[in-house]
N, C-alpha and C positions, 0 to 999 in steps of 0.2 A: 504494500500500500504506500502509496508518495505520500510525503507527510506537507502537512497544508504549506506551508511557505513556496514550495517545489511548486508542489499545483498551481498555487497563484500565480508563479513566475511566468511558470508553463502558459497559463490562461494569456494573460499579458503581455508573453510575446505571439500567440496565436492573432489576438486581436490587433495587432502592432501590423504585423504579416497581412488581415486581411483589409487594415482601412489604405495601406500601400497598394491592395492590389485594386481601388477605387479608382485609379486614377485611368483603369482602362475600361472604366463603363463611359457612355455615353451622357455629356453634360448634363441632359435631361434628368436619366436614370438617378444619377450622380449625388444630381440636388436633391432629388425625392428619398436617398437612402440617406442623405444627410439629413433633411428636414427629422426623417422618423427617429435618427440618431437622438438627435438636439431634443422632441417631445417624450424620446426614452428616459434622457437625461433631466428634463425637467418635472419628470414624475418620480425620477429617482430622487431628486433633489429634494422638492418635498417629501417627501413621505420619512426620506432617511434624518430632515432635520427635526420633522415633526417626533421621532423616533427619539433621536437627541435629545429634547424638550422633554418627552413624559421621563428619560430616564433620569435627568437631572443631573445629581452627582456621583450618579452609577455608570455615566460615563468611560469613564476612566478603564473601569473595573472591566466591562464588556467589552472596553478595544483590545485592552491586552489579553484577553483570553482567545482571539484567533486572527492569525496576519491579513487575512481578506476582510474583516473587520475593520480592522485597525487602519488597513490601504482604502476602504470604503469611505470611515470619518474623517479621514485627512483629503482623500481626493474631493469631497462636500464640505468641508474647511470646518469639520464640528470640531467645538473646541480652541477652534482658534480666532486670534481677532481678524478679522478679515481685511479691514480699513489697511491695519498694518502692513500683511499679505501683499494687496493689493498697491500698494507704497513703495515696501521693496520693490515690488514688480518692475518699476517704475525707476527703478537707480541709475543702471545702464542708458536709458534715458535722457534724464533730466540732465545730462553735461551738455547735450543736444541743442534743446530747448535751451540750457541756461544761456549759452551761447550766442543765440540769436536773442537775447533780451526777454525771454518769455519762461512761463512759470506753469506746472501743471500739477495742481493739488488734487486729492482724491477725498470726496466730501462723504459718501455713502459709498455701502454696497450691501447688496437685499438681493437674494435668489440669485445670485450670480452677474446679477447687473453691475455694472462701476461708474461711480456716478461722478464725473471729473469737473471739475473749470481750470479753462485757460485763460493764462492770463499776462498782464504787460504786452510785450511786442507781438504775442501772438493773438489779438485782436484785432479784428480785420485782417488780419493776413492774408493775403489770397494763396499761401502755400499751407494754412494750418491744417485745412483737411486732410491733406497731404501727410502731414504728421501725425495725424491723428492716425490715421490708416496704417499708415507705414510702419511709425514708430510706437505709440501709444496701444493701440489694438495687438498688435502685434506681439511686445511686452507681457502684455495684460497676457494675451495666450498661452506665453508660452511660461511666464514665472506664477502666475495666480490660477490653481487647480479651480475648476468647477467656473471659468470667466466664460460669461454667455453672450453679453455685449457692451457695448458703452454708451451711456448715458452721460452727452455734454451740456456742460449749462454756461452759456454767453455771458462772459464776464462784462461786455461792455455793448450792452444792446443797438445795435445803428454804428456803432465806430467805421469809418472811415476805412476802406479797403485800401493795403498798400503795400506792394512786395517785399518779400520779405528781407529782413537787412543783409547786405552783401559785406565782402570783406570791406573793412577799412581801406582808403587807397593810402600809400604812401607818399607825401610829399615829399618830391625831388630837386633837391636846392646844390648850389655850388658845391664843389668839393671844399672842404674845409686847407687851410694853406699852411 
């Protein structure tokens, strides 16, 4: 008999194996086995935090008692603060954004949503979408287990759209004598 850990491993890379081999169904197909993926997953979510909640501070107790447990309330973030999670996610990041003059704080998160504002130089921006997708989204994915989507909120309602800052130019004067 494999003993649980093995199992899960086993499980884990099976399902690793078959969401790679997605990429050769047809777009269509594709989206429709993702869609059912994602409404798996947000019945899993509830149920397993709702799960969490009646056991309270038995928590604990039942993750360590088997590794597919324990992989299940960490993958649904029981237990943990999620804001934070979702923050770190966000480290790699923020040198990015700090960069360009812009700031991106992480205000909520509820069912897997992340509830962000941008802010400074990335208002109005006409590249923050761009960052957000790119950079932001894409973080969120891959360092905050259980991230479903992002929820932005307009730090500066109406601001003025304006590309976004480019390098400093160097002012070119005499050689010094």
């Amino acid at each position: 008999m494999h003993e649980p850990g093995k199992q899960l491993d086993d499980l884990l890379d099976r399902m690793e194996e078959l969401l790679a081999a997605m990429d050769q169904f047809e777009p269509s197909v594709r989206d429709q086995v993702f869609e059912l993926l994602d409404c798996v997953d947000a019945l899993h979510r509830h149920a397993i935090t709702g799960l969490a909640e009646a056991l309270g501070n038995d928590v604990e107790t039942v993750r360590a008692k088997h590794p597919a447990t324990d992989w299940l309330f960490t993958a649904y973030g029981v237990g943990v603060d999620e804001c934070d999670l979702a923050t770190q996610a966000l480290k790699d990041i923020r040198p990015y954004i700090h960069g360009h003059g812009g700031e991106v704080e992480v205000l909520a998160v509820h069912d897997g949503v992340v509830r962000v504002r941008m802010s400074g130089a990335c208002c109005g921006c006409t590249a923050s979408a761009e960052t957000l997708k790119e950079g932001v989204q894409k973080a969120l994915s891959a360092g905050f287990p259980g991230f479903v989507r992002l929820d932005v909120v307009d730090d500066r309602p109406g601001a003025a759209a304006h590309p976004p800052p480019g390098p400093t130019l160097l002012q070119i004067g005499p050689r010094p004598a």
